[in-house]
C-alpha positions as a LaTeX table, in Angstrom:
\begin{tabular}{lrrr}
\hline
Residue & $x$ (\AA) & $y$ (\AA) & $z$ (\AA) \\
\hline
Unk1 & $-64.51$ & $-42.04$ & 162.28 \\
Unk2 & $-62.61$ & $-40.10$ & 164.94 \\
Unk3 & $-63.20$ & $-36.84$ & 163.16 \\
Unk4 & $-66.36$ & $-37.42$ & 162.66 \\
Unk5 & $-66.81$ & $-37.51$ & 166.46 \\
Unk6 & $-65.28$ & $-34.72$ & 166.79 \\
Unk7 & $-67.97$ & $-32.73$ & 164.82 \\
Unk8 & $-68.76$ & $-29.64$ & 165.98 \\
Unk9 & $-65.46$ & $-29.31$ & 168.06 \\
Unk10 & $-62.65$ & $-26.65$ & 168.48 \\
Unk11 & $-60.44$ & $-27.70$ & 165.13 \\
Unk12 & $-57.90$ & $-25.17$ & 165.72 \\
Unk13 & $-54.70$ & $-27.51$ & 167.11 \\
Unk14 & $-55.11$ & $-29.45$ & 163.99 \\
Unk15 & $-52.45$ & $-29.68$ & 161.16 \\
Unk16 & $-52.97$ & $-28.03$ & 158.08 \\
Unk17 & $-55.29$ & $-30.13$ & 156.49 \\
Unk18 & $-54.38$ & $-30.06$ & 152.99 \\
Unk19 & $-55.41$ & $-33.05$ & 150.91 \\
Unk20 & $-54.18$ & $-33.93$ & 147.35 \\
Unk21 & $-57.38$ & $-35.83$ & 145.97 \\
Unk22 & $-55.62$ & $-37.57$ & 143.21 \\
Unk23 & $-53.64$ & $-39.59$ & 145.91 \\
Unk24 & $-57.09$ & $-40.27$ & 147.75 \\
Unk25 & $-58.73$ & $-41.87$ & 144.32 \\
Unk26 & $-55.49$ & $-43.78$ & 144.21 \\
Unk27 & $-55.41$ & $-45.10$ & 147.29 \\
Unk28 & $-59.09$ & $-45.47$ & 147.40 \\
Unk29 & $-59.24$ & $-47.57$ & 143.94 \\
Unk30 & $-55.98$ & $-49.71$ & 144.89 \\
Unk31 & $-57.37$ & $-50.72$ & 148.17 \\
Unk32 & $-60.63$ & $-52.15$ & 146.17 \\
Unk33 & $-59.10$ & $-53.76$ & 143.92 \\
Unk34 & $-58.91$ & $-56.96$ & 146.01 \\
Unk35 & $-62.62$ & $-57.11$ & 146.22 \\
Unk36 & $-62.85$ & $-57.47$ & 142.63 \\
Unk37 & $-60.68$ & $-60.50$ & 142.11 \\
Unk38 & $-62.59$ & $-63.12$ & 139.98 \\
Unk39 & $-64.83$ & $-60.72$ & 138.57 \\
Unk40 & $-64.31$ & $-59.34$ & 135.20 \\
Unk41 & $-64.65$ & $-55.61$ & 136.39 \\
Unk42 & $-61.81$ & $-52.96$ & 135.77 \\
Unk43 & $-61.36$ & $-49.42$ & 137.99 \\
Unk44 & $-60.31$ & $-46.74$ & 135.72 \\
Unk45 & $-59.21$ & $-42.92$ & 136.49 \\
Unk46 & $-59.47$ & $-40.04$ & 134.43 \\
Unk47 & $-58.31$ & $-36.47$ & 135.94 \\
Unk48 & $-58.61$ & $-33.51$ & 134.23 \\
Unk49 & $-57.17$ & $-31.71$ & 137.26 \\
Unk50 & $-55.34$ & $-32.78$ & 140.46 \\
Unk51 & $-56.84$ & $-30.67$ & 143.14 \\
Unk52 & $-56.09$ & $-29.88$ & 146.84 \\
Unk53 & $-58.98$ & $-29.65$ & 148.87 \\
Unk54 & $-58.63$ & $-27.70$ & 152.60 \\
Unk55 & $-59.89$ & $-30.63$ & 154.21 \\
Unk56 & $-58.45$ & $-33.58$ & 156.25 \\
Unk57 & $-57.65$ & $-36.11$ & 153.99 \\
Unk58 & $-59.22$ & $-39.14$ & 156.22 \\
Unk59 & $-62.45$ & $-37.66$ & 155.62 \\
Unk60 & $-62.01$ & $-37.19$ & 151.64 \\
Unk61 & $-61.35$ & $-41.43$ & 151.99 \\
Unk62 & $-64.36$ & $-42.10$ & 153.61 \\
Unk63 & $-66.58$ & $-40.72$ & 151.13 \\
Unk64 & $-64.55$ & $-41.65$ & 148.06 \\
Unk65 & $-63.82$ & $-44.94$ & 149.33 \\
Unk66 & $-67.36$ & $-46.01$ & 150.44 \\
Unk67 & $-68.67$ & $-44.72$ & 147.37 \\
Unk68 & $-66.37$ & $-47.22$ & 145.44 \\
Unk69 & $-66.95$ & $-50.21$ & 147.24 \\
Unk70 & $-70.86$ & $-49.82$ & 146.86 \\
Unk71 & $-69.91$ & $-49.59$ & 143.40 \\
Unk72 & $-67.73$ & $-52.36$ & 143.53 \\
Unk73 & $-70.51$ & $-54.25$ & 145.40 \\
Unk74 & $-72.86$ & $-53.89$ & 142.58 \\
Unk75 & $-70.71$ & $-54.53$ & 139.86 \\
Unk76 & $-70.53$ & $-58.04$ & 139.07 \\
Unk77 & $-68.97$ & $-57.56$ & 135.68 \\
Unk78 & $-67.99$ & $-54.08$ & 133.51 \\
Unk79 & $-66.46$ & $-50.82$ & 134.35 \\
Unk80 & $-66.30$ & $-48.62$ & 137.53 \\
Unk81 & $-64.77$ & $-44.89$ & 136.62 \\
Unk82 & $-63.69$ & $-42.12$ & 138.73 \\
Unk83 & $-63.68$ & $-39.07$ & 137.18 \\
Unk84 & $-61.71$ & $-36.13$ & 138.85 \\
Unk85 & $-61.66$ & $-32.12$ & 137.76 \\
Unk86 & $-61.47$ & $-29.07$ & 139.30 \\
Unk87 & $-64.92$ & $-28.91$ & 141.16 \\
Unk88 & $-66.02$ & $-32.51$ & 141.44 \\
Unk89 & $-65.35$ & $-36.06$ & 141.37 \\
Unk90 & $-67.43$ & $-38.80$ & 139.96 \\
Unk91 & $-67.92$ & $-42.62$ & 140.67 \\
Unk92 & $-69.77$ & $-44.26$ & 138.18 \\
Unk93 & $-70.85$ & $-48.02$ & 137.35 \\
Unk94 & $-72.08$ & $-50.29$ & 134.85 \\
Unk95 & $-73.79$ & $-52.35$ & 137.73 \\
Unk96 & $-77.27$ & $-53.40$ & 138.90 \\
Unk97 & $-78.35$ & $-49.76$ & 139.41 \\
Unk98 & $-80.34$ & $-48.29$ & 142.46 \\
Unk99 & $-84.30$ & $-49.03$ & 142.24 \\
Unk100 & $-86.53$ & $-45.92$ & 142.45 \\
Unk101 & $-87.99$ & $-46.92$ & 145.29 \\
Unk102 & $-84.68$ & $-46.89$ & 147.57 \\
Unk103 & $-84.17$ & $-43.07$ & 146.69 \\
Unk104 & $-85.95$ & $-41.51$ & 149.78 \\
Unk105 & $-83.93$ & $-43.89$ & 152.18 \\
Unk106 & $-80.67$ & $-44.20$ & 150.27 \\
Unk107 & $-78.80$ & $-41.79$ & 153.14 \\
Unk108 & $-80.57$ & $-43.26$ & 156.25 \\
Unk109 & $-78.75$ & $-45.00$ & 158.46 \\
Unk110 & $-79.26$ & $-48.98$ & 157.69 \\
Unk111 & $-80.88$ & $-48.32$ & 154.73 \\
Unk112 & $-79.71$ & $-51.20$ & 152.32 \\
Unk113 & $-80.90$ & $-53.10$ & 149.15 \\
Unk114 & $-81.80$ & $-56.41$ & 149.65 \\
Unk115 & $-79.03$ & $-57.71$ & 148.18 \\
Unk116 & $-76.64$ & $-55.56$ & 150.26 \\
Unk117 & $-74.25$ & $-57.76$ & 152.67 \\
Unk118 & $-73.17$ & $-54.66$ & 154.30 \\
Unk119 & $-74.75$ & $-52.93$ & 157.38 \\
Unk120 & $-76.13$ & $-50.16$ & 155.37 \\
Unk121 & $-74.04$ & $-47.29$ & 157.03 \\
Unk122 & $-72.01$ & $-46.48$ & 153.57 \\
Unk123 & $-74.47$ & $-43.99$ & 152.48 \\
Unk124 & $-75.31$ & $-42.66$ & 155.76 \\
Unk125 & $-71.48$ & $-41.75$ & 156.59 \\
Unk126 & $-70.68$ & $-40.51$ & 153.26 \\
Unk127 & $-74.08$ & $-37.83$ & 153.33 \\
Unk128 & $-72.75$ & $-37.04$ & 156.66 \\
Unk129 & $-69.52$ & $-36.26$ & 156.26 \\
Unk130 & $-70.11$ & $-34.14$ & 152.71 \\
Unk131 & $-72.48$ & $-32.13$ & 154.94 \\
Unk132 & $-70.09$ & $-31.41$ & 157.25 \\
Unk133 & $-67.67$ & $-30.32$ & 154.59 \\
Unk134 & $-70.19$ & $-28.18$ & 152.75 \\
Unk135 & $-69.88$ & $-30.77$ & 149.78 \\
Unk136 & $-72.74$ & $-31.06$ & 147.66 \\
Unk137 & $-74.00$ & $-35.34$ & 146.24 \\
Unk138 & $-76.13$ & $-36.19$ & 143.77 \\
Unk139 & $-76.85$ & $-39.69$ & 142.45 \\
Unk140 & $-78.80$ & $-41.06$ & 139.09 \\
Unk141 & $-79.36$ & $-44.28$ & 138.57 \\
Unk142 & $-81.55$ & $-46.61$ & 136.76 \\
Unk143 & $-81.90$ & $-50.50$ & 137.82 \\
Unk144 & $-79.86$ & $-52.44$ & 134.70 \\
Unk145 & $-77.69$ & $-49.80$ & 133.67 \\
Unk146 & $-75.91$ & $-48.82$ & 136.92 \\
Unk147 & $-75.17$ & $-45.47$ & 139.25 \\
Unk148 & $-73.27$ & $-42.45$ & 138.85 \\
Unk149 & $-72.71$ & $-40.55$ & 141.86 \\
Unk150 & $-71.10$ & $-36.78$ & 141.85 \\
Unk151 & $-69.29$ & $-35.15$ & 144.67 \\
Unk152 & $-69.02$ & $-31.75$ & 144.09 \\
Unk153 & $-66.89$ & $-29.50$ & 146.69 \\
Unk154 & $-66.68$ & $-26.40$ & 144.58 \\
Unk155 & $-70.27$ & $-24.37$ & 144.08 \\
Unk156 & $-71.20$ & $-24.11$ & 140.15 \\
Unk157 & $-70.65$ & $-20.17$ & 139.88 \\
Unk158 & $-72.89$ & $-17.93$ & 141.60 \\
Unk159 & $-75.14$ & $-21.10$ & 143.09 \\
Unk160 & $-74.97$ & $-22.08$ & 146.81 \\
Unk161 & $-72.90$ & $-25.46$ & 147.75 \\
Unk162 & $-75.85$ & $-27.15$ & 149.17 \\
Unk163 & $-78.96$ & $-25.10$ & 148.35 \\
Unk164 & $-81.87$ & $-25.36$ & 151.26 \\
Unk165 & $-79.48$ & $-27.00$ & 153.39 \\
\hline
\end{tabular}
């Protein structure tokens, strides 16, 4: 959160910011795991590459973590996955799903579901801080069959990161 209040500030007396994203889906899945006790849901990783990112690594967290405990939220029972490559990482879910209806709000600030216990911020911090690392988010989901939501920090070749934006 304290980088995120620095936005906009003179970075240069920083430390090389260098972040392994393998150890951030790690970390990120190992600290959720408690919030799945009881339920019959299981976290699984797949990575196809192990990349560092030039970016610090508490602001990788925030967005991977938030993205995993909305996912972790939603899931009552099934299968979360986080898939990581070379340009991208992906958090997908076998949950509840996002209705159609929550898609124009899903980044505002406390926008939630109805069945959300959290404050709503999640998705508001997570579109803010891909912005501010030129990271591009899409999400797809359909109520019953859950949500699959892809982070992509690396432009497809010869596209724009975030196109209009």
């Amino acid at each position: 959160m304290l980088l995120l209040a620095r936005e906009g500030r003179d970075q240069t007396s920083h430390h090389d910011p260098n972040c392994a994203l393998a150890d951030v889906v790690r970390d990120a899945i190992a600290d959720c795991q408690p919030s799945l006790a009881g339920r019959p849901v299981e976290i699984v990783s797949e990575f196809s590459a192990r990349p560092i990112l030039p970016v610090e690594r508490p602001l990788a967290y925030v967005v991977l973590s938030n993205l995993l405990r909305n996912a972790c939220a939603h899931t009552s029972e099934g299968k979360i996955s986080v898939h990581l490559d070379e340009e991208r990482f992906i958090v997908a879910d076998s949950g509840i799903g996002i209705p159609e209806d929550r898609f124009p709000s899903l980044f505002q600030r406390h926008a939630k579901g109805a069945e959300s216990t959290g404050h709503g911020l999640g998705l508001s911090i997570v579109a803010r801080v891909t912005d501010l690392l030129g990271w591009k988010i899409d999400i797809d989901s359909e109520p019953g069959h859950g949500t699959r939501v892809e982070v992509r920090f690396k432009p497809l070749e010869n596209q724009p990161l975030n196109p209009g934006g």
